[in-house]
C-alpha positions, 0 to 999 in steps of 0.5 A: 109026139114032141113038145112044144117049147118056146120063151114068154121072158128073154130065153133061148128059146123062140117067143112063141108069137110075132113080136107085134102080136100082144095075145098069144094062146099057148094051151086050150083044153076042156073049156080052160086057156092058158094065156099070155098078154102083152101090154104097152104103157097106157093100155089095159083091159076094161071091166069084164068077168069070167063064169070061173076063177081066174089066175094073173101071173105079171110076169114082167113090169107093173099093172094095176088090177081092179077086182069087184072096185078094189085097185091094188098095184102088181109087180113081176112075180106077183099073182093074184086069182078073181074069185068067179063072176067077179068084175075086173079090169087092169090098167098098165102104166108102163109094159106088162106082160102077164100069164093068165089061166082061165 
């Protein structure tokens, strides 16, 4: 069996998904995905909530994420975790790329 590897950041490594694509699943398993998302200026995801806790790693540039109508600004390295069935939505002023487990 080999590894899969590739690069979500500037790496030796391939980028796992086309450059134009802005959602690539890297890992499903037992109802659980690891998620990798890109974001442009302006754009972002609209109030929605998860059944189970969720985990947001901005691995580049900065979002604004509202969880049950609390807006705090993220940085690259930041994380954060929404506890389960709580409303959230980001916006991202500038490009984003985040990691998100669910």
């Amino acid at each position: 069996m080999e590894a899969i590897s590739g690069s979500l950041l500037a790496g030796p490594h391939a980028h796992p998904s086309p450059s134009d694509a802005t959602t690539h699943v890297l890992l499903r398993r037992e109802g659980h995905n690891i998620i990798h998302k890109q974001f442009g200026p302006g754009q972002g995801m609209a109030p929605h909530h998860a059944p189970h806790e969720v985990l947001v790693v901005v691995l580049r540039g900065e979002l604004d994420i509202t969880v049950s109508d609390h807006s705090r600004h993220y940085v690259a390295g930041d994380y954060v975790i929404f506890p389960a069935g709580a409303v959230h939505s980001l916006h991202c002023p500038e490009e984003a790329q985040i990691l998100i487990y669910r």
